[in-house]
C-alpha positions as MATLAB code, in Angstrom:
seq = 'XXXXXXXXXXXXXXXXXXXXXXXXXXXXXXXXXXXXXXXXXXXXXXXXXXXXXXXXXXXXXXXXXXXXXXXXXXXXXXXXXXXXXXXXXXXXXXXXXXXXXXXXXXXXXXXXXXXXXXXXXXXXXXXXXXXXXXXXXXXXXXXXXXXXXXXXXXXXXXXXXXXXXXXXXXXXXXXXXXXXXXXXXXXXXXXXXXXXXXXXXXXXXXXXXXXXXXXXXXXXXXXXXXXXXXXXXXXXXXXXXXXXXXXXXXXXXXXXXXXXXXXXXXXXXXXXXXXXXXXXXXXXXXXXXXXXXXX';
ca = [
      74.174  115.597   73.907;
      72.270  114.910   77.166;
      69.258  112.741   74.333;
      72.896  110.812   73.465;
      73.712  109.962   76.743;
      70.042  108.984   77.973;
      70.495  106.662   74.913;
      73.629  105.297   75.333;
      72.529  104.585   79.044;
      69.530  102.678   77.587;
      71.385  100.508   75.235;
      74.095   99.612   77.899;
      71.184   98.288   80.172;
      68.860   96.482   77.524;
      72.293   94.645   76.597;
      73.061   93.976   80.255;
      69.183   92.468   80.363;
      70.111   90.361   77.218;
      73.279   88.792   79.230;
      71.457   87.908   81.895;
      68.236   85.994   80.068;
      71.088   84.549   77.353;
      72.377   83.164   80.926;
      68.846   81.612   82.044;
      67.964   80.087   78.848;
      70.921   78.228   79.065;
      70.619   77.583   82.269;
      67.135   76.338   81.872;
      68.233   74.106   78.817;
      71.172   72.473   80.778;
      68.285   71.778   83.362;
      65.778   70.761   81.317;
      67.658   67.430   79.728;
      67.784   66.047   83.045;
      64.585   67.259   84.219;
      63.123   65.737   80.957;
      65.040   62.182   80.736;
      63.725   61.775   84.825;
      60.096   62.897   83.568;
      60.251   60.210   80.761;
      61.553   57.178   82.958;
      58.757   57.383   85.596;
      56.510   58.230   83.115;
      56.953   54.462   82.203;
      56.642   53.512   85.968;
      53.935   55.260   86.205;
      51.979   53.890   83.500;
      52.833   50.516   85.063;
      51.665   51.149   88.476;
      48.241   52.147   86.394;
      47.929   49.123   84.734;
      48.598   46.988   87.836;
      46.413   48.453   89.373;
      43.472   48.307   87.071;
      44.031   44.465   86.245;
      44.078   43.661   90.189;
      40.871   46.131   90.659;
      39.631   44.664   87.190;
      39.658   41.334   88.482;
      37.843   41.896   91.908;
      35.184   44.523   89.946;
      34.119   41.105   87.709;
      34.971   38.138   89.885;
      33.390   39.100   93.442;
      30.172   39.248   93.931;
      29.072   42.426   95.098;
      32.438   43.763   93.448;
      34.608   46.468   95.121;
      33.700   47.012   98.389;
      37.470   49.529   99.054;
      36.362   53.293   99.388;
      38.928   54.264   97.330;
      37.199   52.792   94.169;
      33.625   53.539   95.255;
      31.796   56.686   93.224;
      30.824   59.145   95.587;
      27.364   60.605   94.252;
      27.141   63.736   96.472;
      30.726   64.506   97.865;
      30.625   66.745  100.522;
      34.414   67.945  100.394;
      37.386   67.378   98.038;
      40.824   68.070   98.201;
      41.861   69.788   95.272;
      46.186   69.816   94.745;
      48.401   71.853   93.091;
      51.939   72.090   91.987;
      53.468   75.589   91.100;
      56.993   76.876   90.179;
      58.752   78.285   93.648;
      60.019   81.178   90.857;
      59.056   83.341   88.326;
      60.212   84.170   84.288;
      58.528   81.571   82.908;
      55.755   83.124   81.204;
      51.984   81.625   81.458;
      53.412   78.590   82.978;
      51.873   79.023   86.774;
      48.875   81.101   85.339;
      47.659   78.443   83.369;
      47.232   76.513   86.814;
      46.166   78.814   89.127;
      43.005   79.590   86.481;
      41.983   75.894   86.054;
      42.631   75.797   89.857;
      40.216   78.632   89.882;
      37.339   77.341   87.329;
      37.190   73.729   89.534;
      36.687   75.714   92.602;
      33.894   77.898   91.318;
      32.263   74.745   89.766;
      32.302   72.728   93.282;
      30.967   76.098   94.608;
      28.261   75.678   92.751;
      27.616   71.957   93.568;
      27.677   73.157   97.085;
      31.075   71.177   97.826;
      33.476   72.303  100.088;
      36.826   72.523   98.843;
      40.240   71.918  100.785;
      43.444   73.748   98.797;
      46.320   72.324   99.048;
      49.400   74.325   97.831;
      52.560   73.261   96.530;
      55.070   75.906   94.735;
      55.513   80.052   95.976;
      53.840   80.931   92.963;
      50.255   79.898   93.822;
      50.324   79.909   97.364;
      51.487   83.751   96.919;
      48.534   84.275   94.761;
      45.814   82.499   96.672;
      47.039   84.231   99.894;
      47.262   87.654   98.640;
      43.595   87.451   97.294;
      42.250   86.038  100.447;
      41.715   82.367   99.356;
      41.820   79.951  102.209;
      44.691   77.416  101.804;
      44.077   73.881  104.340;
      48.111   73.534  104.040;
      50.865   74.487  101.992;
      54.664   73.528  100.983;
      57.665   75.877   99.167;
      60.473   74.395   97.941;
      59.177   71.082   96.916;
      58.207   71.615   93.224;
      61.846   73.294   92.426;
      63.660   70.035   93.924;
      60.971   67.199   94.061;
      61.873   65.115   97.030;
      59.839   61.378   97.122;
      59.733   61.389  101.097;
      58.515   64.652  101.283;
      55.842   64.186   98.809;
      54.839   61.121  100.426;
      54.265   63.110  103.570;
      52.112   65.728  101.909;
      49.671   63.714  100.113;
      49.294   60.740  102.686;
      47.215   63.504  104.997;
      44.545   63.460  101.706;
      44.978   59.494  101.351;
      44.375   59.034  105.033;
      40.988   61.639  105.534;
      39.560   59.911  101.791;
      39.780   56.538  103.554;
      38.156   57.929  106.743;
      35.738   59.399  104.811;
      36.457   63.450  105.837;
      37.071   63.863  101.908;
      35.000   62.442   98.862;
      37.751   63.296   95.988;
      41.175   64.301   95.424;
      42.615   66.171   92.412;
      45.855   67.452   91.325;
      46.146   70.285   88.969;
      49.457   71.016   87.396;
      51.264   71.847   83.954;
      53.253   68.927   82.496;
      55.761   68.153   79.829;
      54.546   67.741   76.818;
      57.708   68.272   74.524;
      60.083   71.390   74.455;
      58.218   73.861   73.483;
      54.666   72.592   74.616;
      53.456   72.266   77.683;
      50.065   70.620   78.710;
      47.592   71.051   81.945;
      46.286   67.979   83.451;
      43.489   67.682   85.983;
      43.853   64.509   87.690;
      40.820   62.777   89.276;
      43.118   60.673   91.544;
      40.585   59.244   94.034;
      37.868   57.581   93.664;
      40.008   55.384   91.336;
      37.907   55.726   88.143;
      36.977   51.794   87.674;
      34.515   52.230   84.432;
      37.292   51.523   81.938;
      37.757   47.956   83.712;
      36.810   45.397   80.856;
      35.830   41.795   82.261;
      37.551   40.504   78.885;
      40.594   42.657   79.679;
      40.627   40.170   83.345;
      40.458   36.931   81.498;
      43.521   38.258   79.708;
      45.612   39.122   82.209;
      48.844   37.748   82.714;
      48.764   38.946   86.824;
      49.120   35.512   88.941;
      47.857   36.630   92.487;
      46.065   34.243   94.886;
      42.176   35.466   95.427;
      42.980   36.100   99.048;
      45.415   38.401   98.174;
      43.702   40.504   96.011;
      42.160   43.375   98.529;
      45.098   43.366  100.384;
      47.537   44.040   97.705;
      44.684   46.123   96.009;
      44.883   48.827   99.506;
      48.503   48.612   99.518;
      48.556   49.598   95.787;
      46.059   52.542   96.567;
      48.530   54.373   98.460;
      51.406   53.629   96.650;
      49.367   54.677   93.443;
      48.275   58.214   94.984;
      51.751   58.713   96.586;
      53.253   57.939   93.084;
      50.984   60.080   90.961;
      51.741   62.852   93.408;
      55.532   62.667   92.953;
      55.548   62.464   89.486;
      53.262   65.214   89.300;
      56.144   67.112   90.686;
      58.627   65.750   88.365;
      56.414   66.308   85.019;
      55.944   69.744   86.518;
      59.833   70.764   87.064;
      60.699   69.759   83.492;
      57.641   71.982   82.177;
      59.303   74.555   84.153;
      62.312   74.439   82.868;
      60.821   74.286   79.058;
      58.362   77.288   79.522;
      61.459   79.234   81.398;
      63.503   78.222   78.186;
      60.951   79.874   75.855;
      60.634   82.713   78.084;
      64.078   84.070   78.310;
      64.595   82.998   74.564;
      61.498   85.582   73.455;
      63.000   87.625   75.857;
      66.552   87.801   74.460;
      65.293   88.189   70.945;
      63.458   90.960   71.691;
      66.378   92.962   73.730;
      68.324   92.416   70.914;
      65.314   93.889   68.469;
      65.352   96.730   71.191;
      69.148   97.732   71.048;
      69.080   97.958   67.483;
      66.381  100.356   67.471;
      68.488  102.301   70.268;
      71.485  102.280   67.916;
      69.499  103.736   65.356;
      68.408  105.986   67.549;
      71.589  106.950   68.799;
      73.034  107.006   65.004;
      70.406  109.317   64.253;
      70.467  111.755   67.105;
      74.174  111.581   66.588;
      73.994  112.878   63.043;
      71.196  115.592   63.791;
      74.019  116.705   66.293;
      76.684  116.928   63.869;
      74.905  118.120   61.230;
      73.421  121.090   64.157;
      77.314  122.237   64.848;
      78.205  122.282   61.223;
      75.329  124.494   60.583;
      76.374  126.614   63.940;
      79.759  127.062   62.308;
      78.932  127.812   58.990;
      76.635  130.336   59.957;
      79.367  132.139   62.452;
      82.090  131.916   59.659;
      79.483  133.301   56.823;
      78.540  135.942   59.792;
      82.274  137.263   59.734;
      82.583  138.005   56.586;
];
């Protein structure tokens, strides 16, 4: 009877565990539609900022002579230090989702280790900051609670230290490494090269196209104004793509998860049914025996 019990206890928690990741799928999915609607609108903005930005830097790259003289769009040949970002979830229970970054976080340090380039981390999310810490990676600065509830002011803040020491030339590169939204059950890594501003897809014939009406003198002005508005954007949305892959590799998670407690307890009831039966069947025996005995 004590095998009963032991598997009555285990059935009674595995369907407790069920609840509870029934409860954060939905959760999850009730978070996800917003996360995912936000994700698509300033995916548009973002795409628009781009292409502003390339027709203004376009323009300068074929009509000046000498062509860009900003830092921001220069190559750097042999960068001595980059800034390498990423974005994390603050929580757990959401299978490979912060893995997958932390190892692509780890393969572009080891390859600017090898280029003798110094590397500045910059950590947003508990996740990675936990796991760089606890194996003794050096992190320049970090910040928790900012991929769980991206915040535009306080993204601003973060990223502008990376905009400012590019310009001054203490940096040669910045990068941001997170997992995106790709769709609900797929989510995709990106590896942004945010600065230098990659300038070799500009296309002269693309210039002479453009629809952009901005007096001449205006152009490197409202080209450095753009820079930082362009890295301070690409930052936040970051974030935003980020929280809505979250919530869709969460989803999966506790789905697989609920599916499979539910696999478990019916193995436990056939356990129980079984062990149950061998009981019975050992007390009917038991009696028999005594009765047959007494005759």
């Amino acid at each position: 009877m004590a095998n009963l019990k032991d598997i009555k206890r285990q059935i009674a928690s595995v369907s407790n565990t069920q609840k509870t990741t029934r409860a954060m799928k939905l959760v999850s999915t009730a978070k996800l539609r917003r996360a995912e609607e936000l994700a698509k609108r300033s995916r548009l903005y973002a795409d628009k900022m781009n292409q502003v930005i390339a027709e203004i830097a376009g323009r300068i790259k074929c009509n000046k002579v000498g062509g860009i003289d900003n830092r921001c769009f220069l190559k750097i040949e042999n960068p001595k230090m980059v800034d390498i970002v990423f974005v994390t979830a603050d929580k757990g229970l959401c299978g490979g989702f912060n893995i997958q970054t932390i190892k692509a976080v780890n393969k572009l340090i080891a390859e600017y280790k090898e280029q003798n380039v110094k590397v500045r981390l910059r950590g947003i999310g508990k996740k990675g900051i936990e796991f760089f810490r606890y194996n003794e990676v050096e992190l320049f600065d970090s910040v928790k609670d900012l991929s769980s509830k991206p915040d535009k002011a306080r993204s601003d803040d973060f990223i502008m230290t990376s905009i400012e020491d590019y310009k001054d030339g203490k940096i040669d590169g910045l990068h941001i490494v997170y997992n995106g939204y790709k769709n609900i059950i797929t989510q995709e890594l990106h590896i942004n090269n945010v600065l230098p501003v990659d300038t070799d897809g500009f296309e002269c014939n693309d210039v002479e196209s453009s629809i952009l009406e901005i007096e001449a003198q205006d152009e490197e002005n409202m080209l450095d104004s753009l820079v930082n508005k362009y890295v301070k954007y690409n930052m936040y949305y970051s974030l935003i793509d980020s929280v809505a892959a979250e919530h869709s590799s969460r989803m999966q998670a506790m789905d697989t998860a609920t599916n499979n407690a539910k696999e478990m307890v019916k193995t436990l009831n056939v356990q129980y049914n079984k062990a149950r039966q061998a009981a019975i069947t050992t007390e009917l025996i038991e009696i028999i025996s005594g009765v047959e005995s007494m005759k």
